[in-house]
C-alpha positions as CSV (number, residue, x, y, z in Angstrom):
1,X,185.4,131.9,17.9
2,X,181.8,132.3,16.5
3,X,181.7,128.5,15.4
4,X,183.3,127.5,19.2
5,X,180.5,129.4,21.4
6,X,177.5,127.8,18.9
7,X,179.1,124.4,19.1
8,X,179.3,124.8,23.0
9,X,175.9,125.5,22.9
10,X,174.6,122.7,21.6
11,X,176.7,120.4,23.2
12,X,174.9,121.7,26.8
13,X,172.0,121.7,25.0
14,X,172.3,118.0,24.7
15,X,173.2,117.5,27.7
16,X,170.2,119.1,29.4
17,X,167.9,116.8,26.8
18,X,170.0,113.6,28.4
19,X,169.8,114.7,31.7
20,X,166.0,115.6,31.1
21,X,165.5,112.1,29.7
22,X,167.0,110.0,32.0
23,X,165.5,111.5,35.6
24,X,168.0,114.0,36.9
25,X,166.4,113.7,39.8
26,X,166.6,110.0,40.5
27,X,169.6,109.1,42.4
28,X,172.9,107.7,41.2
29,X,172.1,104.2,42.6
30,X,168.9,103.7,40.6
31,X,170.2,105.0,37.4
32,X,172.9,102.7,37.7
33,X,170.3,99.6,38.4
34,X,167.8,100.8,35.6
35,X,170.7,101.3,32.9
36,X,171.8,98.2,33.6
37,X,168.4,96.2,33.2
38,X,168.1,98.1,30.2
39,X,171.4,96.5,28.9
40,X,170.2,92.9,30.2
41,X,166.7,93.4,28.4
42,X,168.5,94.0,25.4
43,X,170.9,90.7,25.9
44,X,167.4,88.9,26.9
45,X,169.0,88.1,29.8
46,X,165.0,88.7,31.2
47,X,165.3,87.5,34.8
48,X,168.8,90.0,35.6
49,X,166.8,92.7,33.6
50,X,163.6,92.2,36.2
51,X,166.1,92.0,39.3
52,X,167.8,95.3,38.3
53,X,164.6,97.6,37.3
54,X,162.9,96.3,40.5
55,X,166.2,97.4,42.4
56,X,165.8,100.6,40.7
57,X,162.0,100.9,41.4
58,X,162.5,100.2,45.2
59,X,165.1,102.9,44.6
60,X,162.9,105.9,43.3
61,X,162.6,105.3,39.3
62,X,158.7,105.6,38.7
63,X,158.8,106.0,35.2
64,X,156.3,104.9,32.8
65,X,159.2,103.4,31.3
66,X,161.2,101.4,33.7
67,X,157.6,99.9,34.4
68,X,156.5,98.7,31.4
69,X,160.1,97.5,30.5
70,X,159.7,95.6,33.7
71,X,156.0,94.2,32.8
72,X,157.6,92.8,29.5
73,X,160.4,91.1,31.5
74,X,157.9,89.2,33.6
75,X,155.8,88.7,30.7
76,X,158.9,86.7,28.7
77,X,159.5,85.3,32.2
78,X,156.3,83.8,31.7
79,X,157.2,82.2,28.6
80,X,159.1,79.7,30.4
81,X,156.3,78.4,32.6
82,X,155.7,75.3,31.5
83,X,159.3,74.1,32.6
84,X,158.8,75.0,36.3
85,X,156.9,73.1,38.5
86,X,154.3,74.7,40.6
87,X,156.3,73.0,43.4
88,X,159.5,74.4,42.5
89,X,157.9,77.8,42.9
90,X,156.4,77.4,46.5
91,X,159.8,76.2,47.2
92,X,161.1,79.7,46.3
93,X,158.5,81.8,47.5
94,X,158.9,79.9,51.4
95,X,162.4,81.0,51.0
96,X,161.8,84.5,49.6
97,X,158.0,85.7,50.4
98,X,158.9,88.6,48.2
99,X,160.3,86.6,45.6
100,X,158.2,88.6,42.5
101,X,159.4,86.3,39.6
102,X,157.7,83.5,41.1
103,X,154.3,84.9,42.4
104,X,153.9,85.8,38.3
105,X,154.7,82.4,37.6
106,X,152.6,80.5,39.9
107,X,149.6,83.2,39.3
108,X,149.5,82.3,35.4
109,X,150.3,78.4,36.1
110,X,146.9,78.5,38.2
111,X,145.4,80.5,36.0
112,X,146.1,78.2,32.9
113,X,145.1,74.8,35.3
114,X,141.7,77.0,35.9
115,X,142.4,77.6,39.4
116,X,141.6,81.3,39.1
117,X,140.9,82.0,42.8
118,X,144.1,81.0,43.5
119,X,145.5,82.7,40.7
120,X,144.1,86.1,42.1
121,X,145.5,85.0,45.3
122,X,149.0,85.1,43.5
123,X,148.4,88.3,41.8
124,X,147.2,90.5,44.8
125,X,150.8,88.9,46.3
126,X,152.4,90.5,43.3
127,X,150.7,94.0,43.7
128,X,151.7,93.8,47.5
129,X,155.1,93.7,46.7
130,X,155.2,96.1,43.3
131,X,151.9,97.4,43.3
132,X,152.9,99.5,40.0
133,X,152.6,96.2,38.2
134,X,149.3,97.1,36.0
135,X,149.1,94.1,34.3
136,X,148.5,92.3,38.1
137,X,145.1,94.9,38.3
138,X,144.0,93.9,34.6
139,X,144.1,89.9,35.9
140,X,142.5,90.3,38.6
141,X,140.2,92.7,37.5
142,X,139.4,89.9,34.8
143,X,138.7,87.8,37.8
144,X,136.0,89.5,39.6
145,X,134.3,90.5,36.6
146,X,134.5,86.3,35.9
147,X,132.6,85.8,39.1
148,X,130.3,87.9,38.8
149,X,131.5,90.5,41.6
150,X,131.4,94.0,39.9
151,X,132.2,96.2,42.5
152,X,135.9,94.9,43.0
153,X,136.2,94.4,39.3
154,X,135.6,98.1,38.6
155,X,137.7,99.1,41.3
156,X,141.0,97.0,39.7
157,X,140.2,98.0,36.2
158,X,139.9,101.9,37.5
159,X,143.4,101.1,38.9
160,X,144.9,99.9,35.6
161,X,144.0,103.4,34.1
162,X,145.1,105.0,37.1
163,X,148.8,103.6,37.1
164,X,149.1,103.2,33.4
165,X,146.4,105.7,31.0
166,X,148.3,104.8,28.2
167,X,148.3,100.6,28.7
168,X,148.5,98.6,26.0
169,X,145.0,96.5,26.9
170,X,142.9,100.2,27.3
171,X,140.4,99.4,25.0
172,X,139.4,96.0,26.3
173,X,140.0,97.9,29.8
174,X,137.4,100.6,28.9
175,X,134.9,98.5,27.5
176,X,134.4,96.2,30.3
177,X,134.3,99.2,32.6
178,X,131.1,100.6,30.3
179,X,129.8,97.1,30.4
180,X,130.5,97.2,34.3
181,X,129.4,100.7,34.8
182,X,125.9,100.0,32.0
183,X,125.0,96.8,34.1
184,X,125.3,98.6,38.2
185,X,123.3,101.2,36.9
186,X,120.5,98.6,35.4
187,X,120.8,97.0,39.0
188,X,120.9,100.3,40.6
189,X,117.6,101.2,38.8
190,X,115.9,97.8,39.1
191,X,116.4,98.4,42.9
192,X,114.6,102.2,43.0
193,X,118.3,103.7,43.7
194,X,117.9,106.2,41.1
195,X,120.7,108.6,41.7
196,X,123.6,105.7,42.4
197,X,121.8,104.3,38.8
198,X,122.3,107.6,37.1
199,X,126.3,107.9,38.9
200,X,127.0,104.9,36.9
201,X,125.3,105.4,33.6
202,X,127.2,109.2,33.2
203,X,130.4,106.6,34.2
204,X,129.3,104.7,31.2
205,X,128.5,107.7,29.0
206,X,132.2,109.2,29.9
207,X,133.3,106.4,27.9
208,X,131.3,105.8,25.3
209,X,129.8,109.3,24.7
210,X,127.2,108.2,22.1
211,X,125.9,105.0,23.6
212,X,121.7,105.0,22.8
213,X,121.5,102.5,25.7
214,X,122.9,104.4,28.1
215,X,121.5,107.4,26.7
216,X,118.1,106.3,27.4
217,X,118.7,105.0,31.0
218,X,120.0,108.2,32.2
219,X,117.1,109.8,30.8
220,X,114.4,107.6,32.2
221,X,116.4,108.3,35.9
222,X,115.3,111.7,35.9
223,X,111.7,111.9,36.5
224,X,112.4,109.7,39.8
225,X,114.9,112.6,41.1
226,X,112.2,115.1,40.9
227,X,110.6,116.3,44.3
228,X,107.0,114.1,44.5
229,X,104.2,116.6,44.8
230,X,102.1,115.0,47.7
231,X,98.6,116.5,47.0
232,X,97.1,119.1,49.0
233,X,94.9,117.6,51.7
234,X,91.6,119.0,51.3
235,X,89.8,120.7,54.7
236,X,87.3,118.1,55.1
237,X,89.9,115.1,54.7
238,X,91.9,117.1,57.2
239,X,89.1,117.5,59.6
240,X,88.0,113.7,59.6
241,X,92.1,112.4,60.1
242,X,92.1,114.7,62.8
243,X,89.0,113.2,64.1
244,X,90.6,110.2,63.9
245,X,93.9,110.8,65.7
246,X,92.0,111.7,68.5
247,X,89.6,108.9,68.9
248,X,92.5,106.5,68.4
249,X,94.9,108.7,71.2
250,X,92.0,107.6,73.6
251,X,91.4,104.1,72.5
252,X,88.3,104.5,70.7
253,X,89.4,102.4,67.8
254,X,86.5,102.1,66.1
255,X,85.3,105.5,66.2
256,X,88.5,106.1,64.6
257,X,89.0,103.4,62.3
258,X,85.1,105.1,60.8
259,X,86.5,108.9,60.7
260,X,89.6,107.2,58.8
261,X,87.3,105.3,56.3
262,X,85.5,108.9,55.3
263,X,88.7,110.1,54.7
264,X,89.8,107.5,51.9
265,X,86.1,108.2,50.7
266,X,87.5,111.6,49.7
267,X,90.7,111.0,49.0
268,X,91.3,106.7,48.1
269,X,95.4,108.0,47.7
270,X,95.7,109.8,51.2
271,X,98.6,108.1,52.4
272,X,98.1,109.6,56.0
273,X,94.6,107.9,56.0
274,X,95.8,104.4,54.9
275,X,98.6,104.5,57.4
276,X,96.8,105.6,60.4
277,X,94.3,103.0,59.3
278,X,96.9,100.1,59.1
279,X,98.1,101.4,62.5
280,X,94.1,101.1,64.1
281,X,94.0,97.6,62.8
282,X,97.3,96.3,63.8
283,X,96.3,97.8,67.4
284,X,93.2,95.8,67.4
285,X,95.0,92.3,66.4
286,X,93.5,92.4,62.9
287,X,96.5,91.8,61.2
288,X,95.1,90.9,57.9
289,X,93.7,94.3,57.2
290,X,96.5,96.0,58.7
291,X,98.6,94.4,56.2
292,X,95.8,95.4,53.2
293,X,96.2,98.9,54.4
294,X,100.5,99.2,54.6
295,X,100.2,97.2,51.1
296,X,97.9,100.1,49.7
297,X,100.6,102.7,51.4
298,X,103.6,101.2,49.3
299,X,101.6,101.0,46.2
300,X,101.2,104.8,46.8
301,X,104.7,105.6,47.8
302,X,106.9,102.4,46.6
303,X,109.5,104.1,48.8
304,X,108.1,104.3,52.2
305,X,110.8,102.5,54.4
306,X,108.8,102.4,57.5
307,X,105.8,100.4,56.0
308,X,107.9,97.6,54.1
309,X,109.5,97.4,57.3
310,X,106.8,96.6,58.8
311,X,105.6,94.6,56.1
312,X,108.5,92.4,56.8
313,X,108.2,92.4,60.5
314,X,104.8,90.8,59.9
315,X,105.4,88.5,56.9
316,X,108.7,87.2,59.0
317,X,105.9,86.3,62.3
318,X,103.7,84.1,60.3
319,X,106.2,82.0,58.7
320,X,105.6,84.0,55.1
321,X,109.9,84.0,54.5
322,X,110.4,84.7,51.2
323,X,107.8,87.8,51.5
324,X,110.0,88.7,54.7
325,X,113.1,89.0,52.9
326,X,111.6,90.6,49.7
327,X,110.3,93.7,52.4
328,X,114.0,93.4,54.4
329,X,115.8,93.4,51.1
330,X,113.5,96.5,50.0
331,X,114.6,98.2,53.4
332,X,118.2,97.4,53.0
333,X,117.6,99.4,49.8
334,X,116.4,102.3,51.2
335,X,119.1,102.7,53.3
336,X,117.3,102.4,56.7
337,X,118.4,103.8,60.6
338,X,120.4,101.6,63.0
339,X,117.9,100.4,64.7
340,X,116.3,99.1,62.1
341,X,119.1,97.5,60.5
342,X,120.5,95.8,63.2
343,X,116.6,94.0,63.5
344,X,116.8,92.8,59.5
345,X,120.3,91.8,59.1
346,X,120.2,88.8,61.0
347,X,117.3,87.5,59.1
348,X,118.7,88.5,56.1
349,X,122.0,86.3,56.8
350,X,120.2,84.0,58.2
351,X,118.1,83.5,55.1
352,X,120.8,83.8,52.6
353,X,123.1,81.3,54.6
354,X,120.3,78.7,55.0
355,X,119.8,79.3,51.2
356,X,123.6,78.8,50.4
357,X,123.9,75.5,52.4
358,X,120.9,73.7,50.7
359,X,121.8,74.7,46.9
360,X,125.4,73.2,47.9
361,X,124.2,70.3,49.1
362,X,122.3,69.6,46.0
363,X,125.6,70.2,43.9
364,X,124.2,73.6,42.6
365,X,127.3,75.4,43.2
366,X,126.9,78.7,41.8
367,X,123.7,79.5,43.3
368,X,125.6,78.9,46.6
369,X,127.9,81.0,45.7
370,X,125.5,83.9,45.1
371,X,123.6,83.3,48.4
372,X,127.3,82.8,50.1
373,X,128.4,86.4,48.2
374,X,124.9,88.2,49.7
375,X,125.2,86.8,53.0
376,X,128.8,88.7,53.5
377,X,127.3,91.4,51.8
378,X,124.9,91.7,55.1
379,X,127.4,90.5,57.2
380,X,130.7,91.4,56.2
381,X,134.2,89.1,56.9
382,X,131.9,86.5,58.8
383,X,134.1,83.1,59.2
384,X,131.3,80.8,58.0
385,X,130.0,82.7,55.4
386,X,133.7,83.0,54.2
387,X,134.4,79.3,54.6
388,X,131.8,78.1,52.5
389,X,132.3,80.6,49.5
390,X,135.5,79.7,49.5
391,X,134.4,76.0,49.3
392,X,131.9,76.3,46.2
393,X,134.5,78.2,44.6
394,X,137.1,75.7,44.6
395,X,133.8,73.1,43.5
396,X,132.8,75.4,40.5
397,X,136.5,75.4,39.5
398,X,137.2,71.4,39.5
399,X,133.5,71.1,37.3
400,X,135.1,73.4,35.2
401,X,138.1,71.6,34.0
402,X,135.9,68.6,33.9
């Protein structure tokens, strides 16, 4: 009787370990689908196995499992490329838009021909339809990084580790992330965006802990992060910028533009006397010096939005461009008001557009591409913009293969 009861035990012991394992909670229908692409994995009957574990997918099986049994059936799918023609598989996907199979196949046959924007095309059509495929984000991660676009590589490369943390490509996933993560936060701090720079380098330092480089760069963002200590104004300096204000209030500029001068005498850093200097000058028409003073007020405070704005404005009305868009692009940095940003966008597109169309014309694609690429950065989804990006892409490809 004893021996009975423990042999009944373990037999519903086993049971509970089966049921455990297979997804008790997954209905009948998918466990029926995944066994059975299981079972036509093992026959290397590949394209039945991918049909089935898909069926059991869109059924409710999210397993780590079923998915990465699926990945390896496309990826023997794959094998076989090189006896289907790519029009045999436009063919099929006109008559099944959802037809996964042949997506895969037509994204690596690209890919291989080094038509990699189309290839991405075909993988982003593969994630629409099972966007559990990880090996879809890796590719097109890949991709961006490949033309230079790190924001949308990061962001597909996040997703692989996301899905899958356990993929079998991590380690090339991770250190192109740090490399990603390393490089936006060089940009970030080339650019005076110190706390986006040190976001990216503690991203970096999350995966490679011990890394000198990155080390050192989150160090040297912290001095920027501290509150500047703006120097007392002294009485006297006080008294003559007060002076000031009120002769220039009632249009006694000169008067002013003296009491401002004896200022600077005191104090050659007082910001408040430069500025209210710059603004006398500009009043009276005397641009140049204007200009002397607002360049004296950014080498004071590198940051002071309002003054490379004006900079710009300036530079922009006497036909100085490439100074315009150094003060814009400085602005855009600085993340400026609405007001402001709807008055430096245009010239920035503008600019970069203008930019784009004559390195294409000389047959220097890629720097087209990088003017094409800032322009939509200042004016996203614009048509032309679009249209010619698209069109250096597909020139950079063909020279290339050449």
């Amino acid at each position: 009787m004893k021996r009975r009861l423990i042999k009944s035990s373990l037999i519903l012991m086993l049971m509970l370990v089966i049921l455990a394992s297979t997804g008790y909670s997954l209905s009948r229908e998918a466990r029926k689908h995944r066994d059975l692409g299981y079972q036509y994995y093992e026959q290397r009957k590949f394209r039945e196995a991918a049909k089935e574990l898909e069926k059991a997918m869109e059924l409710g099986d999210a397993g780590a499992r079923t998915t990465i049994w699926l990945q390896n059936c496309y990826q023997e799918i794959r094998k076989t490329i090189k006896l289907i023609t790519e029009q045999s598989l436009k063919e099929a996907i006109t008559q099944n838009p959802d037809d996964i199979q042949a997506h895969w196949q037509l994204a690596f046959l690209y890919k291989k021909r080094g038509y990699t924007s189309m290839a991405a095309d075909e993988f982003k059509e593969v994630i629409r339809i099972n966007p559990r495929v990880t090996e879809a984000y890796y590719q097109l991660g890949s991709y961006y990084e490949s033309i230079n676009n790190p924001e949308e590589a990061i962001r597909e490369y996040e997703k692989v580790l996301e899905i899958e943390p356990s993929y079998s490509k991590k380690g090339r996933v991770q250190g192109a992330l740090f490399t990603l993560y390393y490089n936006q936060g060089v940009d970030y701090y080339n650019e005076r965006r110190f706390q986006e720079a040190r976001e990216e380098f503690q991203k970096a330092l999350k995966i490679k802990p011990q890394d000198k480089k990155a080390q050192a760069m989150l160090k040297e963002t912290k001095p920027h992060l501290e509150p500047v200590v703006v120097p007392e104004i002294s009485g006297k300096t006080q008294d003559y910028l007060d002076k000031g204000v009120s002769y220039y209030n009632f249009g006694q500029h000169d008067a002013a533009i003296a009491e401002f001068q004896k200022a600077i005498k005191i104090e050659p850093r007082s910001l408040d006397a430069h500025l209210y200097l710059a603004w006398v000058y500009e009043k009276k028409g005397e641009q140049k010096k204007a200009i002397r003073e607002y360049q004296k007020v950014t080498e004071i405070d590198p940051d002071h939005l309002d003054t490379h704005y004006r900079l710009g404005i300036y530079y922009d009305s006497v036909g100085r461009k490439a100074e315009a868009i150094k003060e814009y692009e400085k602005v855009l940095s600085l993340k400026p008001r609405k007001e402001k940003l709807e008055k430096i966008s245009p010239v920035l597109y503008a600019f970069y557009y203008e930019q784009g169309i004559k390195s294409y014309k000389k047959g220097k694609y890629q720097q087209a591409k990088e003017s094409f690429q800032k322009a939509l950065k200042v004016k996203p989804g614009d048509s032309e913009a679009t249209e010619m990006l698209s069109t250096v892409k597909m020139f950079i490809e063909e020279k290339g293969k050449e």
